[in-house]
C-alpha positions in Angstrom: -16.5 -17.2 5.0 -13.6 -16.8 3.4 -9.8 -18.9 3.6 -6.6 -17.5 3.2 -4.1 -20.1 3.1 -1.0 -19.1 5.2 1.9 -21.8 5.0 4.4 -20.8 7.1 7.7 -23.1 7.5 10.6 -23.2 9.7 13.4 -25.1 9.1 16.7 -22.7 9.0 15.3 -19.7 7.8 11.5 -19.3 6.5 8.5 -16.4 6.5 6.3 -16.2 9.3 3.9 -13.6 7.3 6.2 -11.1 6.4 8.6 -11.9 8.8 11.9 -14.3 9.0 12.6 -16.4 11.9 13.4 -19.6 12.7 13.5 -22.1 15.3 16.5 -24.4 17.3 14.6 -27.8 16.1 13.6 -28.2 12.5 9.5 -27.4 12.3 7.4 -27.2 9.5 3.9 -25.3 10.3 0.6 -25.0 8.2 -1.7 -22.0 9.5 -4.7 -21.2 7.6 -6.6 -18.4 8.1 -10.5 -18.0 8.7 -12.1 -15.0 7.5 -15.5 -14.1 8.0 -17.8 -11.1 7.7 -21.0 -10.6 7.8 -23.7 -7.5 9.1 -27.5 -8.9 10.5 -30.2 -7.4 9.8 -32.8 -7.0 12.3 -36.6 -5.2 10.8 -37.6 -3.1 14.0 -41.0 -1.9 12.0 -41.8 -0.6 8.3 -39.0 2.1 8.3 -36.3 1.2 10.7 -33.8 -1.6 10.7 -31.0 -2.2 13.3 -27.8 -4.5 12.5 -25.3 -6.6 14.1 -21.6 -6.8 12.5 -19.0 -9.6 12.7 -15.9 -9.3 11.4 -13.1 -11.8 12.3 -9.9 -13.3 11.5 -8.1 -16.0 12.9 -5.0 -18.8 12.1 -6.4 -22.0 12.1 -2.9 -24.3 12.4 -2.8 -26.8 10.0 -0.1 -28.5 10.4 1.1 -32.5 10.0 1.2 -33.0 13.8 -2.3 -33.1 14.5 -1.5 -32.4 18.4 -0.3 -29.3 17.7 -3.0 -28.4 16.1 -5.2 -29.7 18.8 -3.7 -27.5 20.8 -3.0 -24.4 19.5 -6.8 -24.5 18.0 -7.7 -25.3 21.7 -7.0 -21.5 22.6 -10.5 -20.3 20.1 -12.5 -23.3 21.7 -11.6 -21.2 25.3 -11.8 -17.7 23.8 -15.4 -18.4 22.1 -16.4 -20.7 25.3 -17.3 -23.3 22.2 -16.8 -27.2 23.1 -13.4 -28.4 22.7 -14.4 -31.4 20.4 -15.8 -28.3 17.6 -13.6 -28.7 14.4 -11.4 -26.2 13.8 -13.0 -24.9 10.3 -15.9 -24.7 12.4 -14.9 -22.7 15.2 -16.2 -19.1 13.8 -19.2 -20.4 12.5 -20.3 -22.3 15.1 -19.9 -18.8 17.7 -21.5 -16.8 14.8 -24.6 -18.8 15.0 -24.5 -18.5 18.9 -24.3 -14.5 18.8 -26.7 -14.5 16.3 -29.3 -16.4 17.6 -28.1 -14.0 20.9 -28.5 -10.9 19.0 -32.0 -12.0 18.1 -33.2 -12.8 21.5 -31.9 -9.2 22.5 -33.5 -7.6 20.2 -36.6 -9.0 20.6 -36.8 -9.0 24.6 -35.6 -5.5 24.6 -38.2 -4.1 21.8 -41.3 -6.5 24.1 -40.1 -4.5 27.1 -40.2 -1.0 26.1 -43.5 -1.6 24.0 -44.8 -2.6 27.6 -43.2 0.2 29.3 -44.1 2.5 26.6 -40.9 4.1 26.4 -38.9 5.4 23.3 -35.2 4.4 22.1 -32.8 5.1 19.3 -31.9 2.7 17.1 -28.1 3.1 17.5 -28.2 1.7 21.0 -28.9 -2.0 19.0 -26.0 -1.3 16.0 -23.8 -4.0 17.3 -20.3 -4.7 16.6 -17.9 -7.4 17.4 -14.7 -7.1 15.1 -11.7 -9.0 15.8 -8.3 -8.7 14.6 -5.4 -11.1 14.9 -1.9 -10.6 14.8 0.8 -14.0 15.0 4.5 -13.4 15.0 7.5 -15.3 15.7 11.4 -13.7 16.4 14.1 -15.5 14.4 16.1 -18.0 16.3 13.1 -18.3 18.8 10.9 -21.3 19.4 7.6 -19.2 21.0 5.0 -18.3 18.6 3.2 -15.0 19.6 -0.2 -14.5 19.0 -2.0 -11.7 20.0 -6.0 -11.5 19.5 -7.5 -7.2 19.2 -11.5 -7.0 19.9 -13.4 -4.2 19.5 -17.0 -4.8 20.4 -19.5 -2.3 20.8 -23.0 -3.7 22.7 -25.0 -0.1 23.2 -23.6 2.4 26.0 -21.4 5.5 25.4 -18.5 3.6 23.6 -17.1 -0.2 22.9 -14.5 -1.5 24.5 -11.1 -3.0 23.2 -9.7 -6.3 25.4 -6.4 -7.4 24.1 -5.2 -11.6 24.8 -2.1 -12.7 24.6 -0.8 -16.0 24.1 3.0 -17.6 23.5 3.0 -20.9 22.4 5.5 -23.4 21.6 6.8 -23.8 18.3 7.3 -27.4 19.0 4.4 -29.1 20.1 1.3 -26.4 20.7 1.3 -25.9 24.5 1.3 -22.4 26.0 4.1 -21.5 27.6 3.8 -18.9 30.9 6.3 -16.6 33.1 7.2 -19.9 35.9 8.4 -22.1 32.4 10.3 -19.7 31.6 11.6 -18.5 35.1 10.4 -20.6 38.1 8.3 -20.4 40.8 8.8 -17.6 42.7 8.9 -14.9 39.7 7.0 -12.6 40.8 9.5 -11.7 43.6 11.4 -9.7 40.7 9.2 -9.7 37.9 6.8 -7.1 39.5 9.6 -4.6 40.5 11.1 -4.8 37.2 7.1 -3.7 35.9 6.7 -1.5 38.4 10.3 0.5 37.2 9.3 0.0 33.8 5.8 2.0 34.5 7.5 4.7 36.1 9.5 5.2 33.2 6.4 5.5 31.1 4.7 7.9 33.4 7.6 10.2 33.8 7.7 10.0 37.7 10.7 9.1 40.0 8.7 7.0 42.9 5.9 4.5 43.0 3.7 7.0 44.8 3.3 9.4 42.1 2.1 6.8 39.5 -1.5 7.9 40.5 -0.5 11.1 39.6 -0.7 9.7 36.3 -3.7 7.8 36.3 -2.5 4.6 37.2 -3.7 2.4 39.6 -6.1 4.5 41.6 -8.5 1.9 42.7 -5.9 -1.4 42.4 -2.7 -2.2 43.7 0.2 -3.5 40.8 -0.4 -6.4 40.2 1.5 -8.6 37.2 -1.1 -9.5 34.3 -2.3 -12.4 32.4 -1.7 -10.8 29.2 2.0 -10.7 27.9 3.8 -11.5 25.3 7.3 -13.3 25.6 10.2 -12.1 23.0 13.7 -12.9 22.8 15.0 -10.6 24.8 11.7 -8.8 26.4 8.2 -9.0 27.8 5.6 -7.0 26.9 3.1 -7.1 29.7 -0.4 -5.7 28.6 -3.3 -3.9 30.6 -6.4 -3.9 29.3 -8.7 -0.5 29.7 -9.8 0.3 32.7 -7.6 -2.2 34.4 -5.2 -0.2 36.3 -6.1 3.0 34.1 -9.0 5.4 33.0 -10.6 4.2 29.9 -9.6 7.2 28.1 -5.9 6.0 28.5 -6.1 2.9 26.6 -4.6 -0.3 26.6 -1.4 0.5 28.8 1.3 -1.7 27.1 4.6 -2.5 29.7 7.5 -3.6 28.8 11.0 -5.0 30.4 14.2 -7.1 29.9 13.9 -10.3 29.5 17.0 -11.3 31.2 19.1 -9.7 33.6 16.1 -8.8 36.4 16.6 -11.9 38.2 18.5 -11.7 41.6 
């Protein structure tokens, strides 16, 4: 595994990757980020060989307050369903040993079951994937830290399939921040017209009722999602594939003003 130290500090002014921000009270974060790669091997008989490839890379924060760390680390504990009490340099390994020892078991059931049933595969249908990208960003004079986490995992079938999460959290002490902090209760009164405007838009229709048209939301009913990602002066909401959309279409990325939709 390898460790790419990413010190990132706001005061006035500082780098937050390649980017320049800053933040209204002085803060000074540490991220560090774990790589890892690796491909399994898995001997099917004297000729054939399936595999199994990882590839992720995440910011580990390393900062002074230990809090914050605890609980902006806390959002891999959750995403890998890993105990909360796993250190964070351990957090990839200790999932990699849980999808490998997974993998394994796959394999292994699969291969007993269709000996038994005498039936015949191809040895793509076990090439397994599981690549994960990050991407953390922060606007200048903002004090919410974006981080957005891009799978792609492939486990057999016709294709893979590409789930996007989202997550703001504060600059100041770690926690997540979500649409009522930033609002109030009630938000969804004129945060889902303002999405459901902002889709239209993108679809190139004039009403609601010929967003079908499009492809969207044939079998749902709009809904406002989990994923989104809070700027200074705009929210990108995100849909995942085949939530409100073919999977052909995507990831169906939404976005609207910030300010100004309120009544």
């Amino acid at each position: 595994m390898i460790k790419n130290i990413l010190k990132l500090t706001f005061i006035a002014m500082a780098l937050f990757g390649v980017m320049s921000c800053s933040v209204k009270n002085s803060v000074d974060l540490h991220f560090q980020y774990e790589d890892y790669t690796d491909t399994i091997f898995y001997k099917i008989d004297s000729t054939d060989s399936v595999s199994y490839t990882l590839n992720i890379s995440i910011p580990i924060a390393t900062t002074k307050n230990q809090d914050f760390n605890d609980s902006f680390n806390s959002i891999y504990t959750d995403y890998f369903d890993i105990p909360h009490s796993t250190k964070a340099d351990s957090i990839i390994l200790e999932f990699v040993a849980r999808q490998t020892k997974d993998y394994n078991s796959f394999i292994a059931e699969t291969l007993e079951f269709l000996k038994e049933e005498e039936g015949s595969f191809g040895t793509s249908m076990f090439n397994h994937e599981y690549l994960l990208n990050s991407e953390i960003s922060m606007e200048e004079d903002a004090d919410i830290i974006n981080l957005i986490l891009d799978l792609y995992v492939y486990e057999g079938g016709a294709h893979g399939s590409s789930p996007i999460s989202c997550y703001n959290i504060s600059a100041h002490d770690g926690h997540l921040v979500d649409l009522e902090e930033i609002y109030s209760a009630g938000y969804e009164s004129f945060v889902l017209p303002a999405i459901e405007k902002a889709l239209m838009a993108k679809a190139g229709v004039s009403s609601y009722d010929q967003i079908h048209n499009a492809g969207y939301f044939s079998d749902v009913e709009l809904y406002i999602p989990d994923n989104y990602i809070i700027r200074n002066d705009s929210i990108d909401f995100y849909y995942n594939e085949y939530d409100i959309a073919p999977y052909y279409m995507g990831t169906t990325k939404v976005t609207i003003p910030r300010y100004g939709i309120k009544p």
